[in-house]
N, C-alpha and C positions, 0 to 999 in steps of 0.2 A: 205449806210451801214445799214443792218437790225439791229434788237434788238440781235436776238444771234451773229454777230461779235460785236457790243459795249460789250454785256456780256463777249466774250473772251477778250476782246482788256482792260475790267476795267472798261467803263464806264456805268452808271445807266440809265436805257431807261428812255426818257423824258415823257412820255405819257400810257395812258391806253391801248393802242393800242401795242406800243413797249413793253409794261409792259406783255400781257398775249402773243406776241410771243414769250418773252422771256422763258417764262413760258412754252412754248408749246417747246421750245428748249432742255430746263432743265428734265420738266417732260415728255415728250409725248402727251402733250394734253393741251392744254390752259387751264384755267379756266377765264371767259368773266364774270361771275358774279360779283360783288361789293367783294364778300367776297372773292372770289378770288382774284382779284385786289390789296386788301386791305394785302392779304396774302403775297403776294408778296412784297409789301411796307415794312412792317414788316419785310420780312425775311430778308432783306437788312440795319435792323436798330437793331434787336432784338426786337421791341416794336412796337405793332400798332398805325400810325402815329396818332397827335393832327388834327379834321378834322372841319372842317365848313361847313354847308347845305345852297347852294344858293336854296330859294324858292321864287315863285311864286304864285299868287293865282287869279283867279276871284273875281270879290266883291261879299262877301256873303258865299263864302266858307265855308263848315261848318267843327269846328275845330277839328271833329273826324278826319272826312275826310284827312285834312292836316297832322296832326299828324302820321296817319296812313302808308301816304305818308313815309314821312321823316323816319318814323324807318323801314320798309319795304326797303328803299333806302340805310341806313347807313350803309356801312361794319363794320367790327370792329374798335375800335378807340374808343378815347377820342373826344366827341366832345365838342366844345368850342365854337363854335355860330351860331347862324341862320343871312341871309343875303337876302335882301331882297332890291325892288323899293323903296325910300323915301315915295311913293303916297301910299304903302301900311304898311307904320309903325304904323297906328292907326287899322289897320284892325282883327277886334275881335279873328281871326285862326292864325294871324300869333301872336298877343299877348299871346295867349292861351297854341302854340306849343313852345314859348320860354319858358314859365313857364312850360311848361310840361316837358321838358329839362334841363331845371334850369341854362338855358344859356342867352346872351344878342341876344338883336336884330339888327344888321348890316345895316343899308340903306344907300342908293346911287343914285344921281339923274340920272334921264335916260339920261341925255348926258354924262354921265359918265360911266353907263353901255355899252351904246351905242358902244363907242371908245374902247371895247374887243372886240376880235377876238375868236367868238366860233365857235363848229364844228355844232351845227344845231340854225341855226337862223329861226327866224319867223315872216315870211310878217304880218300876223295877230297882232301878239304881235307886231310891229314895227308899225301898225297902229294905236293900241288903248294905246298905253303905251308910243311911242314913242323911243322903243328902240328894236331890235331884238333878244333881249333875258335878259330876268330877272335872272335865276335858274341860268345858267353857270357863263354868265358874273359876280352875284353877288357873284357868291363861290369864282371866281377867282379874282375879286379886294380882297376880303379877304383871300384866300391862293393862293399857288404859283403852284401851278397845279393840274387840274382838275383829279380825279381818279374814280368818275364814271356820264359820261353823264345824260342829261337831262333824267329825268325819269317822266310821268307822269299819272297824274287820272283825273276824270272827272271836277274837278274843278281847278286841282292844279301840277305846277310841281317842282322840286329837282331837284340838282345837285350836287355830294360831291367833294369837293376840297379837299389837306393837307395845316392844317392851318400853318402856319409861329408858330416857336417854340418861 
């Protein structure tokens, strides 16, 4: 069943995927960006969903850099926390970006990470972290589904989930 019979039939597309064919249904044309996405979420609630940023970072990251990331990535919304590797909850850009947010910082250990099932995993990141994927996985242990893919920059990458109300 695609996302436009769920939209006739009533039900809410599970994914950002179903979410902009929906949208390509409705309007004529998808919108694939975050704030698209996001627009979508919303029209379905009246209110831009509460969101959490699964991040990632190399050590050393510098904390413009991250920051930059994350609000470049955030559609609209209220967000509510950053999430993140346990191995990097003392790391100077991801303390930096929580305070620049004025939200908490989320960790999880990578065997915990690990055990999500995300849409891009990474041999790299599975070798040096232990787990194949930080950004996704840690958006989604703390919400309940992902609304915009891993996104990244040279040091660092995001992921936005909607966080649980």
């Amino acid at each position: 069943m695609t996302a436009r019979d769920e939209a006739r039939a009533g039900a809410a597309p599970t994914d950002a995927a179903e979410l902009a064919a929906g949208a390509a249904g409705r309007r004529g044309a998808a919108r694939t960006d975050a704030a698209g996405l996001a627009a979508g979420v919303a029209g379905r609630r009246g209110a831009p969903p509460p969101l959490v940023a699964g991040v990632g970072c190399s050590l050393g990251c510098p904390a413009d850099e991250l920051v930059a990331l994350i609000a470049a990535t955030l559609p609209p919304g209220d967000l509510r926390a950053l999430a993140t590797v346990d191995r990097r909850a003392d790391e100077p850009c991801m303390l930096a970006a929580a305070e620049h947010f004025g939200v908490p910082l989320r960790t999880f250990p990578a065997d915990a990470l690990a055990a999500v099932d995300v849409p891009t995993p990474s041999a790299v990141v599975a070798r040096h972290v232990g787990t194949p994927s930080v950004a996704e996985a840690a958006a989604l242990l703390s919400g309940t589904r992902l609304l915009v893919p891993k996104t990244r920059s040279e040091h660092a990458t995001c992921a936005v989930a909607e966080c649980p109300e």
